[in-house]
N, C-alpha and C positions, 0 to 999 in steps of 0.2 A: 504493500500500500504506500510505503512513505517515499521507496523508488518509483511510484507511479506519478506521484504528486511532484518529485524532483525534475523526473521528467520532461512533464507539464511544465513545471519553471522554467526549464532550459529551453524551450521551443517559444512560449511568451519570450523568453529574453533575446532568442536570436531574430523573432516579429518585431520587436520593439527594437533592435538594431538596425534593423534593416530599413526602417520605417524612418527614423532617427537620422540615418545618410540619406534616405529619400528627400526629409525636408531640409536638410542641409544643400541640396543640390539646386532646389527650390530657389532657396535663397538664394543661393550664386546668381541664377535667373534672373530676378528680381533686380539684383545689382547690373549685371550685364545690362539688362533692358532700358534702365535708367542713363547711364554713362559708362564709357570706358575709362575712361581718364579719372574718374571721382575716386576717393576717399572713403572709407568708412563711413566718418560721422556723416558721410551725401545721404546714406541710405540709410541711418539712424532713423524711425520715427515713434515717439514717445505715444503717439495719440494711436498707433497702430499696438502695441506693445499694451497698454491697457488695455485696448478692446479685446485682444488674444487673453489675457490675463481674467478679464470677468467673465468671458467666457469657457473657460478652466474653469472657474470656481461656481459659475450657475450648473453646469452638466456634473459637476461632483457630487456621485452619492454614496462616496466610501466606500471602504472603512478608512483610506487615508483623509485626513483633515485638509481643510482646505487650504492654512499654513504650509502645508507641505506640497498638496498640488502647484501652490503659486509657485515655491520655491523652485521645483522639479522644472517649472516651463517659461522661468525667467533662466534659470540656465541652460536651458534650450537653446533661447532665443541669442543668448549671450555668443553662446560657442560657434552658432551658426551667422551670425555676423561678425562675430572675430574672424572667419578664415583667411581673407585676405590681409587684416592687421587687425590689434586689437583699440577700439576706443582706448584715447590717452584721459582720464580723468582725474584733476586736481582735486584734494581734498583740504580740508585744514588737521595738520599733521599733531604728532607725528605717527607712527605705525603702532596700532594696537589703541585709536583712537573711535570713541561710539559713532565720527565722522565717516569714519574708513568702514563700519560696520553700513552704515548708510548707502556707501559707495556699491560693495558689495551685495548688498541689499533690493538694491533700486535697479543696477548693471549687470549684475551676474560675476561672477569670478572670472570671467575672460576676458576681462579689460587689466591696460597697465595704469593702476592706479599708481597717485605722484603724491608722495605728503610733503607739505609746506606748510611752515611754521608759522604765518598768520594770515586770517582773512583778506587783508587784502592783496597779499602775494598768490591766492589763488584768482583771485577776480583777475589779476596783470596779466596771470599766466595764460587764462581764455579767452583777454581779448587782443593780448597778443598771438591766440592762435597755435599757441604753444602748447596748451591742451584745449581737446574737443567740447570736453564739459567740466563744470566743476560743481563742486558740494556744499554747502556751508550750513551751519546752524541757525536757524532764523527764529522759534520761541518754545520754551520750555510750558507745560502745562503745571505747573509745580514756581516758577521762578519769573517766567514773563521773556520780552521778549528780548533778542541777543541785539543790542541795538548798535553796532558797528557796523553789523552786516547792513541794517537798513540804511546807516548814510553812507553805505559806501555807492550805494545806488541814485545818492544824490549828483555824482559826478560820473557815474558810469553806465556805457552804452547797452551794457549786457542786458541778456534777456531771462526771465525764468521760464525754464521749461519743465519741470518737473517737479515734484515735490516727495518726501518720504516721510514719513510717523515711525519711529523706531521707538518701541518700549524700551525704557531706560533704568537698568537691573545693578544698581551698584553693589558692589562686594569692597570690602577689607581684608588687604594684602599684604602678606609681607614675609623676610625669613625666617621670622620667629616665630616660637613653638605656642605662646599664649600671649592673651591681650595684655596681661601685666607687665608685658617686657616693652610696648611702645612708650617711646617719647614723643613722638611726633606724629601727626596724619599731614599727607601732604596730599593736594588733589585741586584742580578746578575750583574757582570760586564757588561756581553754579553746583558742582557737584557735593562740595561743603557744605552751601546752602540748601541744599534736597534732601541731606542725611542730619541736617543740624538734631531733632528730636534724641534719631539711635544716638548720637556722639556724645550729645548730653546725657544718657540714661547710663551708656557703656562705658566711656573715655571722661568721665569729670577731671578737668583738670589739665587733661593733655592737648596739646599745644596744637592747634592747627592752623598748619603753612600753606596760603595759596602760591598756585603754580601756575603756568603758563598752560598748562594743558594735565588730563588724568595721565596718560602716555610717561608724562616726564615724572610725573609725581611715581609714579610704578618703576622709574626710572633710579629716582631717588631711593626708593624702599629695598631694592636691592643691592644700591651702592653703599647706603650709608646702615650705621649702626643703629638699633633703635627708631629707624623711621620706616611706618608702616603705607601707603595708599589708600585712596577710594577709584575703582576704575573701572571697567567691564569686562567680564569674564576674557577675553580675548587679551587684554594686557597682561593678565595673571599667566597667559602662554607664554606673548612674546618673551617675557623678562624674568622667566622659568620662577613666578611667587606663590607663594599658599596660599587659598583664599583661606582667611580666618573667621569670618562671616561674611555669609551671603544674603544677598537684596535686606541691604540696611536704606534703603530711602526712607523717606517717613512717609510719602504716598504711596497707593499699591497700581493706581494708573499714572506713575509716572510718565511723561512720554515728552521724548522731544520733536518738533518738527523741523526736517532740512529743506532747504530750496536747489534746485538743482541750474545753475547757470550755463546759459548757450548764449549764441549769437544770432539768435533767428527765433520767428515765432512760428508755431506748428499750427495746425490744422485741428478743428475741433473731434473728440474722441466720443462726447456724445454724454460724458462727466466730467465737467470742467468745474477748474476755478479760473478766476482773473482779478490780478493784481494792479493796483495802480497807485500811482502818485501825482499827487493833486494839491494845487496850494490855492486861495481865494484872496490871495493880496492882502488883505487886511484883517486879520482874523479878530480882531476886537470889535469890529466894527456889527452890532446888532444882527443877530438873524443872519452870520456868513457863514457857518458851518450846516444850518438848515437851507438855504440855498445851495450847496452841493447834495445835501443828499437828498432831497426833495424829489429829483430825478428817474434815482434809483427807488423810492416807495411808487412813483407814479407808475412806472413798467413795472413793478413786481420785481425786482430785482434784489436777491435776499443780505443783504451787508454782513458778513461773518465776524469781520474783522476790522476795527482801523485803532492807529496809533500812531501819535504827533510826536513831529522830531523838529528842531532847531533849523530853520532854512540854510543858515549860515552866508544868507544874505546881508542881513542887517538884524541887532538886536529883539529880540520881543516876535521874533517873524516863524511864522511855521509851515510848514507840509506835511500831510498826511499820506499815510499809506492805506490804501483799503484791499481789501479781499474782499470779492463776493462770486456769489453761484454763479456759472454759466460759462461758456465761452462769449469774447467781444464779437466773434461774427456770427453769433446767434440774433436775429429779429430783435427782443425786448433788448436783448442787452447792450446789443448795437444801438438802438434807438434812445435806452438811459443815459450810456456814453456820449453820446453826440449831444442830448442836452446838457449834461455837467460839462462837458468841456465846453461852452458858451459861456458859463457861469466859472470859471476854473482861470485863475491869472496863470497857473501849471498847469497842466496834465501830459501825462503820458501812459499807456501801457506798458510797464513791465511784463507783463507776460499772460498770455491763456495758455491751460495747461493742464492735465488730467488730472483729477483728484487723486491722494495717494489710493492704490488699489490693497487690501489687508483680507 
């Protein structure tokens, strides 16, 4: 019986092999038909890659979970566009960061991902072209939002194209055999600030160092004597550490959200978001933040998200960032757009771009 059933596996595996180089060939196709002379990232499309992706997860009826379905046919999709080279994606570094988890996440493992040690040496890097896409942290559901990332988009051309939700699972790491041996936690601001509750009930008293990144802090805990980490399972690999407790956050829906930066705006996938930034010139001035969104209530157009940053025009001066539902070249949403930017001394799209798919 249990050699029949073996069997049976070995014949599904060489179906599912064979099937595997079918759509790999597919894809070549695809590429050919478009251009000879293109690139990779030519035939990258995000809004194509969701729709593959919910459709995976609508026709699943088990026993694998749908977590794992996506996983299974984002690296699918990853291997069978790498064959000619692989997307170059910038992340904010360094290796064994919840960014690179993101990258991976979002791309599949068949891309050369690039870590760079601050936000905005990855923005240089994408619009110098120097990588295809890049990644960055843009708001914590626990902490608020990473606001570098958002003025770096005051001065920069780039585009969002994607987005990702990573659950965010911190662990306490280090060489040592028990908690009583740490002097020191060293870790992300943000990441300090998401565990402050456990630190306070476990660590009374011990010293915690922010650091430029978890990465470095997991860096520190195996260099130095007596200093422990907070980081994500994946650093506790690169930098061979114990985890000494696991998912110490003080929320249990931790999650942070990434933005995924290009050069170009894609095509609607049919579950969008869109991004924008928008200033009203005078923002003191009576009834000028209800004037932009006025727009958006009147098409039905659902605002998820907005949050005010420093123009860095002039003193006292601001612009907003909004999220909302839809693609821009959908009907309502196009038609909302077009009146706020009447009303809008700013506007531009940052980007329409599929919601993350989970």
């Amino acid at each position: 019986m249990l050699e029949d059933v073996r069997g049976r596996i070995d014949a599904v595996d060489e179906q599912i092999h064979r099937l595997l180089n079918e759509r790999a060939r597919l894809a070549q196709q695809v590429g050919i038909s478009k251009t000879r002379d293109g690139r990779t990232v030519d035939f990258y499309r995000p809004e194509r890659e969701a729709q593959v992706l919910r459709q995976a997860r609508a026709r699943n009826a088990g026993p694998l979970r749908n977590e794992e379905v996506l996983r299974l046919f984002r690296e699918i999709m990853s291997a069978c566009l790498a064959q000619q080279e692989p997307l170059k994606v910038a992340f904010l570094g360094p290796e064994g960061t919840f960014t690179q988890t993101a990258v991976l996440n979002h791309f599949g493992h068949s891309v050369r991902a690039l870590p760079l040690a601050s936000i905005d040496e990855v923005f240089h890097e994408v619009e110098a072209a120097s990588a295809d896409f890049g990644v960055v942290p843009i708001e914590n559901s626990t902490e608020g939002t990473v606001n570098h990332t958002l003025d770096r988009f005051l001065t920069s051309p780039l585009k969002v194209c994607g987005e990702v939700e990573l659950r965010i699972r911190h662990h306490l790491m280090g060489t040592m055999s028990a908690l009583s041996r740490i002097a020191r936690v060293c870790s992300h601001p943000q990441s300090l600030a998401q565990c402050r509750q456990w630190l306070e009930e476990h660590l009374p008293g011990v010293e915690q160092v922010p650091v430029s990144s978890n990465a470095e802090g997991a860096r520190r805990a195996r260099d130095e004597e007596g200093s422990a980490a907070i980081a994500g399972e994946t650093a506790a690999q690169v930098y061979g550490l114990k985890v000494l407790a696991a998912e110490i956050e003080d929320r249990a829906d931790n999650t942070t959200r990434f933005l995924v930066l290009g050069r170009k705006l894609f095509e609607p996938s049919g579950e969008d978001r869109t991004t924008l930034l928008v200033s009203v010139g005078h923002t003191d001035a009576p009834g000028a933040l209800y004037r932009l969104l006025e727009p958006l209530a009147r098409h039905r157009v659902s605002l998820t998200r907005i949050e005010s940053r420093p123009s860095r025009r002039r003193k006292w001066d601001y612009v907003f960032f909004m999220d909302l539902e839809g693609h821009a070249a959908e009907r309502h949403v196009a038609r909302a757009l077009a009146a706020l930017k009447k009303r809008a001394s700013l506007f531009r799209v940052l980007g329409s771009y599929p919601r993350a798919v989970q």
